[in-house]
Backbone bond lengths (Angstrom), bond angles and torsions (degrees), N, CA, C in turn:
res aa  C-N    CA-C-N  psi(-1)  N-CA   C-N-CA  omega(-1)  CA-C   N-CA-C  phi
1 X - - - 1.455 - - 1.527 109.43 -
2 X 1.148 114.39 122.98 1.629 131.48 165.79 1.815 104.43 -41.96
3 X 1.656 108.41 128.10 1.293 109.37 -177.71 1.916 104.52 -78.62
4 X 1.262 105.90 141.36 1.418 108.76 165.10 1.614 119.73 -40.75
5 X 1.412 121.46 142.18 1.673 127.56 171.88 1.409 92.23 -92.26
6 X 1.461 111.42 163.63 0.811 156.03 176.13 1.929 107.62 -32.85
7 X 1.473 94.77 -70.23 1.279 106.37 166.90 1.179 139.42 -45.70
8 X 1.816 100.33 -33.42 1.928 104.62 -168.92 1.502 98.27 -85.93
9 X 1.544 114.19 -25.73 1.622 140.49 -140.36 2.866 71.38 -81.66
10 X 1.149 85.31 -40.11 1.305 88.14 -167.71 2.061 108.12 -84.16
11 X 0.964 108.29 -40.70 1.224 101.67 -171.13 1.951 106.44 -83.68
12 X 1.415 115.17 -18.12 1.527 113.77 154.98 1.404 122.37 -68.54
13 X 1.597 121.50 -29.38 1.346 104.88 161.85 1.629 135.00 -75.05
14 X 1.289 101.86 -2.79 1.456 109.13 158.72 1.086 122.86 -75.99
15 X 1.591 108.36 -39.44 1.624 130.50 -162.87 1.868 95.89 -69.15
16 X 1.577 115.26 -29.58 1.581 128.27 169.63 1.095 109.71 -62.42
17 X 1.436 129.02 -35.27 2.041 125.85 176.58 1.517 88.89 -82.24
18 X 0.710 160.39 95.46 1.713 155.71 136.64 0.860 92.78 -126.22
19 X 0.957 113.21 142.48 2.085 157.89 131.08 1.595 94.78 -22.57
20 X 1.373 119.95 150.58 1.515 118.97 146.54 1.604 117.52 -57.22
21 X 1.219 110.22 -30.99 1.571 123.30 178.92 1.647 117.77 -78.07
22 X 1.537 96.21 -46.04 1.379 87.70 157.27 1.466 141.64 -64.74
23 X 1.415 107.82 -25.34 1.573 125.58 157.40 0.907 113.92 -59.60
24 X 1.031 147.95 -40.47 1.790 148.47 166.23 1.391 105.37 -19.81
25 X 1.817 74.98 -83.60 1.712 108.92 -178.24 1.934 117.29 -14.43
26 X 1.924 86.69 -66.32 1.353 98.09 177.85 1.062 126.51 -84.21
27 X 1.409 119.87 11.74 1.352 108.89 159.62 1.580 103.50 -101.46
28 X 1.135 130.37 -39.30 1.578 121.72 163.40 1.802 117.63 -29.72
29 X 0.989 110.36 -42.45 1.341 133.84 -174.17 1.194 105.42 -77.21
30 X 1.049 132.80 -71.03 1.772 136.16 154.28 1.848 108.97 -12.18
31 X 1.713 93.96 -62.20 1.529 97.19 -173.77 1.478 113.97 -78.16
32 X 1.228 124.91 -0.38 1.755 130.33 168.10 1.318 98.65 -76.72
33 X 1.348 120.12 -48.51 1.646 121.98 -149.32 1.544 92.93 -69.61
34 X 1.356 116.73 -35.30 1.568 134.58 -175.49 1.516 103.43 -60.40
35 X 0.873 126.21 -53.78 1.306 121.41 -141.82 1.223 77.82 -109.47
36 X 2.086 157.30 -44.72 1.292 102.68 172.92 1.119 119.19 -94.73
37 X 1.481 128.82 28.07 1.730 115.60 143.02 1.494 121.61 -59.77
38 X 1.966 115.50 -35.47 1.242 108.99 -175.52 1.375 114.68 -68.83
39 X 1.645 115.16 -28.52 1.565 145.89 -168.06 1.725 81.99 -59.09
40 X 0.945 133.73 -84.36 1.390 156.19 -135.18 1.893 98.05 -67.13
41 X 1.441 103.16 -53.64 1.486 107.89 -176.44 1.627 102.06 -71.01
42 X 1.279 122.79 -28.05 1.638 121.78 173.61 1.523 108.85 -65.42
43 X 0.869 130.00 -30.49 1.758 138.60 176.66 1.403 103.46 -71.95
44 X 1.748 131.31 -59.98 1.137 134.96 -168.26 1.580 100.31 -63.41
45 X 1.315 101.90 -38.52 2.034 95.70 -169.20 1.663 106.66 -74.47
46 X 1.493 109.32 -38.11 1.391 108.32 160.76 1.861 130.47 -45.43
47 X 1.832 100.68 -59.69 1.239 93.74 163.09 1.268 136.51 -66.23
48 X 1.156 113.35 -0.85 1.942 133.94 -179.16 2.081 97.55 -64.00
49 X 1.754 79.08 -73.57 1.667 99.12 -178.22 1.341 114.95 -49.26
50 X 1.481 144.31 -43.07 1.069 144.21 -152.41 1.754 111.66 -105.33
51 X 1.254 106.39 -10.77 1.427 114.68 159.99 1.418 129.01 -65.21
52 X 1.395 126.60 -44.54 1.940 102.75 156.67 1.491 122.57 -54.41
53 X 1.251 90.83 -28.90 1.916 101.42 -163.60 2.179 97.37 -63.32
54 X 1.467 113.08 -46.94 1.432 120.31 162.17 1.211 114.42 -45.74
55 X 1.696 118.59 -79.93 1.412 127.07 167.41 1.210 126.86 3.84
56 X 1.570 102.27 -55.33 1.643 113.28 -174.41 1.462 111.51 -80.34
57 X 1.678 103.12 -36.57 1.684 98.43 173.17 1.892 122.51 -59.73
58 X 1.269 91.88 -40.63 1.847 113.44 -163.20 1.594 83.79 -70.88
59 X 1.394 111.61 -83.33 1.844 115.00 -167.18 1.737 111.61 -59.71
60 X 1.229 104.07 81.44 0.993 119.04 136.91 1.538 141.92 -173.20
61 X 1.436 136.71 160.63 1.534 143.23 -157.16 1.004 131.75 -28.39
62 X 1.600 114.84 -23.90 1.238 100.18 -176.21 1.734 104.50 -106.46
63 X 1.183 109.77 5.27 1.251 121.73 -177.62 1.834 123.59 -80.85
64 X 1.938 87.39 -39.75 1.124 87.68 -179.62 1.265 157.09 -93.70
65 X 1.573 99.76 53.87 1.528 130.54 166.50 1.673 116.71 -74.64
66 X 1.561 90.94 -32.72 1.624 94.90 178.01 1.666 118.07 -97.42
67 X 1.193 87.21 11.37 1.601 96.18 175.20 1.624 96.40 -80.37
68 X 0.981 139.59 -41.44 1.775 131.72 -174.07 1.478 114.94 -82.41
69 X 0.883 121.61 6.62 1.630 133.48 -164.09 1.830 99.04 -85.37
C-alpha cells in the first residue's frame, strides 16, 4: 500500500474531529464530487464520439461562406 502524502495524512486528521453527522455530510460530498467527475468525463467521451459525425455536416461547400464570418 502507497504511504499517505502529506496532504491526505492532513485532511484525515480533520476528517478524525467530525461529528458522526458531520461524516455523513462528507461522505455525501465525497459521493457528489464522484459522480460529477464521472458526469463530466461522460459528456467529454460523448463530445469526442460525435465530432466526425458533425465534421461531415459543418465541412462542407455550400456551407463555407459561414466559415469566415
Amino acid at each position: 500500500m502507497q504511504a499517505l502524502s502529506d496532504k491526505e495524512k492532513h485532511i484525515l486528521a480533520k476528517i478524525r474531529q467530525c461529528s458522526p453527522t458531520q461524516l455523513a455530510e462528507i461522505e455525501d460530498f465525497i459521493d457528489f464530487l464522484s459522480q460529477r467527475y464521472r458526469d463530466r468525463q461522460i459528456v467529454a467521451a460523448a463530445t469526442a464520439a460525435s465530432e466526425p459525425s458533425f465534421a461531415q455536416v459543418w465541412d462542407n461547400p455550400e456551407d463555407a461562406v459561414y466559415d469566415d464570418l
